[in-house]
N, C-alpha and C positions, 0 to 999 in steps of 0.2 A: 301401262307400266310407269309412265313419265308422272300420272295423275298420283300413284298411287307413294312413289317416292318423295315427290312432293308433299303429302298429307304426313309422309313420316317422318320428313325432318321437320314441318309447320309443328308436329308433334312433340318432337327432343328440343325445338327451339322455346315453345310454352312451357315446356316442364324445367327447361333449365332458367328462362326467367323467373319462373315459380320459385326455383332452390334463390336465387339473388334475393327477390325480394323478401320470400320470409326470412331469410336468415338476416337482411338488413333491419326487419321490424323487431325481430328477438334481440340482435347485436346492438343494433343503433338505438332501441329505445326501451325495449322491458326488462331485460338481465338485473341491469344496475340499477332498478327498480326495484326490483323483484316483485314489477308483478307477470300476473301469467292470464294463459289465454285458455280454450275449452279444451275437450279431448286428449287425447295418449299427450297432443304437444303439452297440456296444459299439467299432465300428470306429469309427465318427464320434468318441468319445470320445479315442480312444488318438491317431485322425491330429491332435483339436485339442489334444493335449499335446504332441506329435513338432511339429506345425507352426506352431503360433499360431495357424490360424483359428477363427474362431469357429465353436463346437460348430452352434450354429444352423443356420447356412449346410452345415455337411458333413452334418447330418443329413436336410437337404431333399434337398441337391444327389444324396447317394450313396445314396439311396433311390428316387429317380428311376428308372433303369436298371429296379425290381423292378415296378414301378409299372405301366411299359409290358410289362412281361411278365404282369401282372396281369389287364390290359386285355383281352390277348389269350385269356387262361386261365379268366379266370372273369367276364369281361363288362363292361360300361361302370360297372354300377352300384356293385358294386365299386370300381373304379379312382376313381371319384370320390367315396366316402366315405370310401376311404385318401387319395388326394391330400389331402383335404380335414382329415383324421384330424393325418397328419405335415406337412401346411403349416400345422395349429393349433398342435402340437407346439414347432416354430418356433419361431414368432412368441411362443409363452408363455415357452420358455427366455430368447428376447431381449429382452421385455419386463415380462416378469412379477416382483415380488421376493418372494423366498421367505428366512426366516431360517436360516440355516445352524442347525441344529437339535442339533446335540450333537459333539464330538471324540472321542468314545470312537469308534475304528476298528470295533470289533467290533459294537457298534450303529447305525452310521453304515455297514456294508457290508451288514448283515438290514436295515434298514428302506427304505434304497436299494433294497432288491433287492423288499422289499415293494409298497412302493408305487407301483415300474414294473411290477409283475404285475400289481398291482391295475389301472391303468392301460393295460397292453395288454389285461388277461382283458373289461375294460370293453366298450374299443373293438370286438376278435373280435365280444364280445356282438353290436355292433352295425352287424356287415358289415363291418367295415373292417380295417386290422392298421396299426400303430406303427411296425411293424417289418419290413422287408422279405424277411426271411431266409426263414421261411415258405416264402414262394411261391419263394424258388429253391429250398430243401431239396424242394417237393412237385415241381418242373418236373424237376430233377435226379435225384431217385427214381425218375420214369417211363424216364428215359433207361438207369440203372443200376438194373435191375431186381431185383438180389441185397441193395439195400439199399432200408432205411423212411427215411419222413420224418426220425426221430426219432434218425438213424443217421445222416442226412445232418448236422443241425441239431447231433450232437454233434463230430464233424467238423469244421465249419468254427470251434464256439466252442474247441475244442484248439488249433485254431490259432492264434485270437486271444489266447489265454490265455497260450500259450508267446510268443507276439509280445510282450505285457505284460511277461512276466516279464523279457525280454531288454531293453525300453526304459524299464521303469520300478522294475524291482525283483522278485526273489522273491514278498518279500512283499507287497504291494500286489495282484501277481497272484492271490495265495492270498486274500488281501482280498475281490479282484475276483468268485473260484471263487464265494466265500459270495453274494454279492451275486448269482450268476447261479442257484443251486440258491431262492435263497426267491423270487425272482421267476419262476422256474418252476412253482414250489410252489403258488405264489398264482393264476397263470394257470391251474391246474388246477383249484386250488379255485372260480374263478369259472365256469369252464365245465363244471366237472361236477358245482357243488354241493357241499355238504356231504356229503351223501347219496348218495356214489357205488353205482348199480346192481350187480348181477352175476346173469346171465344163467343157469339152469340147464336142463339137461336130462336126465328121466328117463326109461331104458328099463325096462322094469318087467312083468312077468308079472301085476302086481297093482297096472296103473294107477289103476285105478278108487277102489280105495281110498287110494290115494296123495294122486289130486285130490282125494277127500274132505278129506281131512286137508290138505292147502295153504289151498282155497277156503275149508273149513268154519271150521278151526283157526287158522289164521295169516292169514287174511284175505285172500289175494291170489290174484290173478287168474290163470287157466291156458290156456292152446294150445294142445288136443291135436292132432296129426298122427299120421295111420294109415301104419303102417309094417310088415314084415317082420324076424320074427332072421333071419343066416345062421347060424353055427355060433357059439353062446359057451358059457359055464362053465357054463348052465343043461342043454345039450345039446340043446334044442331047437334043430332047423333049416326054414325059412322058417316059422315060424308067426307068423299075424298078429298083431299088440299093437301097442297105443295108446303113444304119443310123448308124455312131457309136458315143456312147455316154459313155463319161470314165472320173474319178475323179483323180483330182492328185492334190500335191502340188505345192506352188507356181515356186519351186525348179525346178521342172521338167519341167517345161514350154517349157524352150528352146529347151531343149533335145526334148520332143515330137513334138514340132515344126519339128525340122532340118530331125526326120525321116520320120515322114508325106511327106515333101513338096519333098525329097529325092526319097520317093518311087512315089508321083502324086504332081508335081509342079501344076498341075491344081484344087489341094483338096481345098475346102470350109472347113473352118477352124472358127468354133465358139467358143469364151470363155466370160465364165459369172461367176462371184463371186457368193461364196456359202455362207452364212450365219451361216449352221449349218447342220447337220446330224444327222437319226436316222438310228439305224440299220446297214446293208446291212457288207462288210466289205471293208476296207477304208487300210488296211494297207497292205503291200507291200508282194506278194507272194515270198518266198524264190526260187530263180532262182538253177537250178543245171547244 
């Protein structure tokens, strides 16, 4: 019970730095711009320069719609740390003061773009989303099966981007572009860490000594899976050999490369970007 309360307020505690900081990147550095970032946040922006209303109000109101789709897609709990998430949101742009922090455009469109990454990567952290684009890029993806999320998500902000540039200016859009690459930027870095994984797999005639040299040498951890060759460049066909499957950083790359291909210049050499981790253990065994 003690772990699990804990996890809930580590929760409300990211989601409510998430409302600080974007609201300080919208207040402190893009309003008085005018420029704008991707998704609903980046629509609510453009519709309260086209229209007058207040940025506040279209950012609750048109986020709404994503909300109830949420609901339905990834459950109550959810929907209620995002409502709770974008009606903080709110409330902080329309009552919060924040100083408009510098006129330099080119610093005023990165740190905008910074400090709502930081601000949605927070909130993600902790169950929730800022932003309601997400969940229609993921609902929309299952539907159009030939496209990713990330396909979807670039998509709808082309859209808004070209809509920018037609109501508010070329430039301002290209402004806008910059503001939405560092706050992606950022959003990645909070969810993946510094330390982004990459995932290997070695097929190997001379597993054995391979896992040596991972475990023993570099300190990291290995999965073997028994498997079968069919026909490859070794000429063996179905003989049995061990699978090895080990995490490392991007850092380590080479180095694991150079001893692999050292001990079997014949080794089958797989690498696949990792997204995120639960569990197991990821950090580096003290060598003696």
């Amino acid at each position: 019970m003690k772990a699990t309360d804990e996890k809930a307020l580590s929760d409300w505690l990211l989601i409510f730095l998430g409302i600080i900081s974007a609201a300080f990147g919208l207040k402190g550095f893009l309003l008085s711009s005018h420029f704008i970032d991707g998704g609903v946040t980046g629509i609510s922006m453009l519709a309260a320069d086209i229209t007058g209303v207040p940025i506040a109000i279209l950012i609750f109101v048109l986020n709404i719609p994503f909300l109830i789709l949420g609901y339905k897609r990834l459950g109550m709990w959810f929907a209620i740390k995002s409502f709770t998430g974008i009606l903080g949101l709110s409330i902080a742009i329309a009552f919060l003061h924040f100083p408009d922090m510098t006129s330099d455009r080119l610093l005023t469109a990165v740190f905008g773009g910074f400090f709502i990454g930081v601000g949605i990567g927070f909130a993600m952290r902790g169950g929730a989303v800022l932003d309601g684009t997400e969940i229609a890029a993921l609902l929309l993806s299952k539907k159009a099966q030939l496209l990713k999320i990330s396909d979807i998500v670039l998509i709808l902000n082309i859209i808004i981007f070209l809509t920018a540039a037609f109501f508010l200016g070329v430039e301002k859009a290209m402004y806008s572009v910059l503001t939405y690459i560092a706050a992606s930027k950022m959003i990645d870095l909070i969810l993946n860490g510094i330390e982004q994984y990459t995932g290997i797999t070695v097929v190997s005639v001379k597993s054995e000594v391979i896992r040596k040299v991972i475990t023993m040498q570099m300190g990291r951890g290995v999965t073997i899976y028994q498997g079968k060759s069919g026909y490859g460049k070794d000429g063996y066909v179905n003989d049995p050999r061990d699978i090895i499957f080990t995490v490392v950083t991007r850092l380590e790359i080479p180095a694991l490369k150079e001893k692999i291909l050292k001990i079997d210049p014949s080794a089958f050499i797989i690498q696949q970007s990792i997204d995120d981790t639960t569990g197991g253990i990821l950090k580096r065994k003290k060598l003696h």
